[in-house]
C-alpha positions as CSV (number, residue, x, y, z in Angstrom):
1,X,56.2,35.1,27.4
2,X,57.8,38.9,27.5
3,X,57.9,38.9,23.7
4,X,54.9,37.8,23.0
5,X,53.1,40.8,25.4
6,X,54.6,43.3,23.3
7,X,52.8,42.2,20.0
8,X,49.4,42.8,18.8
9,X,46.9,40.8,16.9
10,X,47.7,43.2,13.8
11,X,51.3,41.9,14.0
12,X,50.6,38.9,14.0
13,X,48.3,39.3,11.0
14,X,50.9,40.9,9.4
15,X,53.5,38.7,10.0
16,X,55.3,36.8,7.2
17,X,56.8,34.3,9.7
18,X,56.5,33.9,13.6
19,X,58.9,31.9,15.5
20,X,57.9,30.4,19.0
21,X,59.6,28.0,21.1
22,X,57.7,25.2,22.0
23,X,57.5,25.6,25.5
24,X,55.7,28.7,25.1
25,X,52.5,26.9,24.4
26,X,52.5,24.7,27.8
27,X,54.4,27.4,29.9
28,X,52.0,28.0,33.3
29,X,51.4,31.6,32.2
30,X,50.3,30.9,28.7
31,X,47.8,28.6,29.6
32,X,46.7,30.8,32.8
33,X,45.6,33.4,30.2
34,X,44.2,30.7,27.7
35,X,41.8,29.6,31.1
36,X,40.8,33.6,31.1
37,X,40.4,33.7,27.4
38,X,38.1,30.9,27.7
39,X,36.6,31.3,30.6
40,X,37.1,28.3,32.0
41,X,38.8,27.2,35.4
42,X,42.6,26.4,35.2
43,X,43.6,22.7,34.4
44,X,44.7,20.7,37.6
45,X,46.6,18.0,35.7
46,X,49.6,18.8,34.1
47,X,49.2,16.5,31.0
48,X,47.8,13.3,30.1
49,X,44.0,12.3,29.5
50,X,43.0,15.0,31.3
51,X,45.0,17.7,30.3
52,X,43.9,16.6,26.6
53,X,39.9,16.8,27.9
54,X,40.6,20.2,29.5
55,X,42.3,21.7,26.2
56,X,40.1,20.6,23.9
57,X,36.9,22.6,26.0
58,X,38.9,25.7,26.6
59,X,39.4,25.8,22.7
60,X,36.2,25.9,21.8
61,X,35.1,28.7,24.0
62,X,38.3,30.6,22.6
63,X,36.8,30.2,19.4
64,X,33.7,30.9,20.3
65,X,35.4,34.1,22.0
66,X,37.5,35.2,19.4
67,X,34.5,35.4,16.8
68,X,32.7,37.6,19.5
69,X,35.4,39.9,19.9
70,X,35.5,40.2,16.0
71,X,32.1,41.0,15.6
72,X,31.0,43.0,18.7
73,X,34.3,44.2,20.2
74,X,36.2,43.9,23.5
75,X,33.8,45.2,25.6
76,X,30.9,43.1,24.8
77,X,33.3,40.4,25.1
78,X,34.5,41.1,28.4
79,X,30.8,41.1,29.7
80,X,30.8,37.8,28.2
81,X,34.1,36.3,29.9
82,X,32.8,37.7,33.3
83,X,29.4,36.7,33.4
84,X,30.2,33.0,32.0
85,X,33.4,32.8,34.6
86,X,31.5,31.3,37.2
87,X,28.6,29.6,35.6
88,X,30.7,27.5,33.5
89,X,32.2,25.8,37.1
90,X,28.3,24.2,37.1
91,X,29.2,22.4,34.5
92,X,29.2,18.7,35.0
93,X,32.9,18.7,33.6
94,X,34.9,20.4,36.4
95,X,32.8,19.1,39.3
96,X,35.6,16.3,39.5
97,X,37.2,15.4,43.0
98,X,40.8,15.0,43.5
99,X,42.0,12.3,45.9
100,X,44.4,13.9,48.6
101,X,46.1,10.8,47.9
102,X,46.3,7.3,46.6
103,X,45.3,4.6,48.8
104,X,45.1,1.0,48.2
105,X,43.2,-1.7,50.3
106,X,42.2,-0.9,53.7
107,X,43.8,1.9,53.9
108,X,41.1,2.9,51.1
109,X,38.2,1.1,52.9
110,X,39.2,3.4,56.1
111,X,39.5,6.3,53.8
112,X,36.1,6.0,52.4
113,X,34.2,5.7,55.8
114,X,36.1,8.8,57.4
115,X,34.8,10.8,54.3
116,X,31.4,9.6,54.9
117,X,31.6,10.9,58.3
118,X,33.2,14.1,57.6
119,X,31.0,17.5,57.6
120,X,34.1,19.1,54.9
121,X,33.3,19.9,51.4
122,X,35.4,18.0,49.1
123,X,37.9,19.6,46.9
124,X,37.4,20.6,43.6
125,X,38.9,19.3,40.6
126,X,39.1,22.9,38.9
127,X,38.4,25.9,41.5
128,X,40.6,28.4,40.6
129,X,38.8,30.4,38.0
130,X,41.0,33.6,36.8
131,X,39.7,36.6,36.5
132,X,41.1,40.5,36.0
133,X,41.7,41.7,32.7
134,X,45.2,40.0,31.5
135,X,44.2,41.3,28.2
136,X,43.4,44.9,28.3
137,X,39.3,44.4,27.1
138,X,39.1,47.4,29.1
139,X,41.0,49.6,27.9
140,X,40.7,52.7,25.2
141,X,42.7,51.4,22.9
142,X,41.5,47.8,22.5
143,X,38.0,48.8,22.6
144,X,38.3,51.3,20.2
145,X,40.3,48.5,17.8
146,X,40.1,44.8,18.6
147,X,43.3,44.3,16.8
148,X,45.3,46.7,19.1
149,X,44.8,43.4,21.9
150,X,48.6,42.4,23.0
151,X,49.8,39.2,23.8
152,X,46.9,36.9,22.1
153,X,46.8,33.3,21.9
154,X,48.4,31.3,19.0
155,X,45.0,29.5,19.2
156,X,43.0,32.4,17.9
157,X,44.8,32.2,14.5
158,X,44.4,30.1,11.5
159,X,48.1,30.0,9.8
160,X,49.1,29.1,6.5
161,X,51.5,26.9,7.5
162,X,52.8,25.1,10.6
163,X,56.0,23.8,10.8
164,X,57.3,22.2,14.1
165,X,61.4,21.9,14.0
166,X,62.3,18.5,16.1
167,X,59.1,17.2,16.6
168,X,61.0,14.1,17.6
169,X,61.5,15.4,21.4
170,X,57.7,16.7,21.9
171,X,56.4,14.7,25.2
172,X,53.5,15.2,26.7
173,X,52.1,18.7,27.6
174,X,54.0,20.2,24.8
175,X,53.1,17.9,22.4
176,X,49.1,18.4,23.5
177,X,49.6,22.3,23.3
178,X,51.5,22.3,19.8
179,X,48.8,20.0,18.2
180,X,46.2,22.4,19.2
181,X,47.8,24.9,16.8
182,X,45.5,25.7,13.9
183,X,47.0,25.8,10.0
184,X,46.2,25.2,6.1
185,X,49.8,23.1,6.0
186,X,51.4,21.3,8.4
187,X,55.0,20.1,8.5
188,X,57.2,18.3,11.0
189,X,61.2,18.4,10.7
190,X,62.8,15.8,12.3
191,X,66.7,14.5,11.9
192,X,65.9,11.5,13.1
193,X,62.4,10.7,13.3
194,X,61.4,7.3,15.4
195,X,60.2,4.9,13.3
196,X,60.8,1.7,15.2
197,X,57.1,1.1,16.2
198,X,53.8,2.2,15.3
199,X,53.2,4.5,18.4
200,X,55.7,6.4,17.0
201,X,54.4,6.9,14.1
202,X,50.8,7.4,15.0
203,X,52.6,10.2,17.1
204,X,53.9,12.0,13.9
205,X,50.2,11.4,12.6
206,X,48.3,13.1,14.9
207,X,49.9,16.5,14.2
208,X,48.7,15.9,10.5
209,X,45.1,15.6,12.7
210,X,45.3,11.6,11.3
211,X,44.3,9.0,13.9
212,X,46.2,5.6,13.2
213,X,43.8,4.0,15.4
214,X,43.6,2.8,18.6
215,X,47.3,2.4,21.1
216,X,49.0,-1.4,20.7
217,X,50.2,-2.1,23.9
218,X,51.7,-5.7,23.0
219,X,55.2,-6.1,24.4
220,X,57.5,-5.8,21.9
221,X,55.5,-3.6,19.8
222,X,55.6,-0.5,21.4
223,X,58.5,1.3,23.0
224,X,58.8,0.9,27.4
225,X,58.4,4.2,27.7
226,X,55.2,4.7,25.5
227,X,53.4,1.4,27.2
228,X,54.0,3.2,30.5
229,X,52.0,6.6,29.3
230,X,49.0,4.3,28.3
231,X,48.9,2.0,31.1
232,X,49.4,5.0,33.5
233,X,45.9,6.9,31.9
234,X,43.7,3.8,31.7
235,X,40.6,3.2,33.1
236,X,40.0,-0.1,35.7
237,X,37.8,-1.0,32.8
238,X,40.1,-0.3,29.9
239,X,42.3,-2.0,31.8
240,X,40.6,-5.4,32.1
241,X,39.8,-5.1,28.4
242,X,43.4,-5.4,27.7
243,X,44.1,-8.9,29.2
244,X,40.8,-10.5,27.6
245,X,41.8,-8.9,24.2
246,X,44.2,-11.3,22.7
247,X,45.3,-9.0,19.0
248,X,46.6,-11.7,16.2
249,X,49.4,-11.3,14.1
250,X,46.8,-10.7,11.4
251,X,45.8,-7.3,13.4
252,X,49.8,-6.3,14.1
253,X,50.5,-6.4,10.2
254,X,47.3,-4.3,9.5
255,X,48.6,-1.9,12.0
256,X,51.6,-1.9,10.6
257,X,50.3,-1.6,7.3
258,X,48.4,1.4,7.9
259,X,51.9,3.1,9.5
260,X,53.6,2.1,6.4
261,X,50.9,3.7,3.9
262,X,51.0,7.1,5.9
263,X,54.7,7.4,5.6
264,X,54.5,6.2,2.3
265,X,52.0,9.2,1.4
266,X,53.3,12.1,4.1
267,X,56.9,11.4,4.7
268,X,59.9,12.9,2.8
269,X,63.5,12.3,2.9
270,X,65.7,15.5,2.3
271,X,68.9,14.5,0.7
272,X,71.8,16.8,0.8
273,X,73.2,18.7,-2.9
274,X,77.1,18.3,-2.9
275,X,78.7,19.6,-5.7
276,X,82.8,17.7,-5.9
277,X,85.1,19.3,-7.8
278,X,88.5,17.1,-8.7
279,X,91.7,18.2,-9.3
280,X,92.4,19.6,-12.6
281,X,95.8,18.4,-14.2
């Protein structure tokens, strides 16, 4: 994070290469100022389905705020951020409620009736709005040139290429905040890419912004560890759908086909150049 607050938007544009570590992307900070960039409340889930809902919103208002602070400057931008700061929490999408805590059965029943009789507000989903001026709207300099801003989001750029080292060990929040990253190219560098299913693979494909299709939870078909991520994010419903929805072998080789046919088209294999020289005489 301390690097990236000492560069400008005209380095960046200048910039021949920029190396970031993944973590950079998901690290509490980053996204803190992404929320103020966007104006939206900071994300209460750390990753998952919502995590996913919450990124893709803030991203469009960064767009939406990048192009005004093009085109009319950081002041009329900061108006904008400070004005739309708290009438974006009316919006149907962060009026959410989170649970103090799981309950099951009665304990749920019981639950239910004492928040009926209870005279407190529920919590939130997203309440904590930032505000301040993390990125310097205000001052001389950046209102004087836009592209004096320092520390700006990756997500305000379009780059000519994108090339993600080790894509293999993305999970999760990092994976979700290194997709977002716009580019022309994109290219993932693996050693040893998983292969063994196609989860993995539609992984690989969504970086490339191609959807596979929908998640196969059949056992045997899908690592544990990748059936646990989807069962944990389902809804009751999807749920229900998934022991009434019997998938043929007919449906697994299509699935399978369609893996195949993106690595056939995307996928490269780098082989190593050895030159041997024997021993002469």
């Amino acid at each position: 994070m301390g690097d990236l607050m000492k560069h400008s938007i005209k380095d960046f544009q200048s910039a021949k290469i920029i190396l970031v570590s993944w973590n950079l992307l998901s690290n509490d900070g980053y996204l803190t100022r992404l929320s103020r960039f966007a104006a939206v409340p900071e994300c209460t889930s750390s990753s998952g389905r919502a995590f996913r809902a919450w990124l893709e919103y803030a991203l469009g208002q960064v767009n939406e705020n990048t192009l005004t602070l093009r085109e009319h400057g950081a002041k009329m931008l900061r108006n904008r951020l400070d004005s739309t700061a708290k009438d974006i929490l009316e919006n149907e999408a962060f009026k959410g409620v989170i649970p103090s805590k799981r309950l099951k059965g009665q304990a749920y029943i019981d639950g239910k009736e004492k928040s009926k009789k209870s005279t407190k507000a529920p919590k939130p989903a997203a309440s904590k709005t930032p505000t301040g001026d993390p990125f310097g709207l205000g001052t001389k300099p950046v209102q004087q040139s836009w592209q004096s801003l320092k520390g700006p989001l990756l997500q305000m750029f379009r780059f000519n290429r994108v090339v993600i080292d080790e894509y293999t060990y993305l999970e999760g929040k990092d994976h979700t905040s290194i997709t977002s990253i716009q580019g022309d190219k994109r290219w993932v560098l693996s050693g040893t890419p998983p292969l063994d299913n196609f989860g993995e693979v539609k992984r690989i494909a969504s970086f490339l912004n191609i959807n596979l299709g929908i998640d196969d939870d059949t056992p045997g078909m899908i690592s544990a560890q990748d059936l646990k991520k989807i069962r944990k994010e389902r809804t009751d419903a999807e749920t229900f759908r998934s022991f009434i929805e019997a998938k043929s072998f007919a449906w697994h080789e299509q699935k399978h086909a369609y893996g195949q046919r993106f690595l056939d088209i995307f996928a490269r294999q780098a082989s190593a150049q050895r030159s041997y020289q024997g021993n002469s005489g």
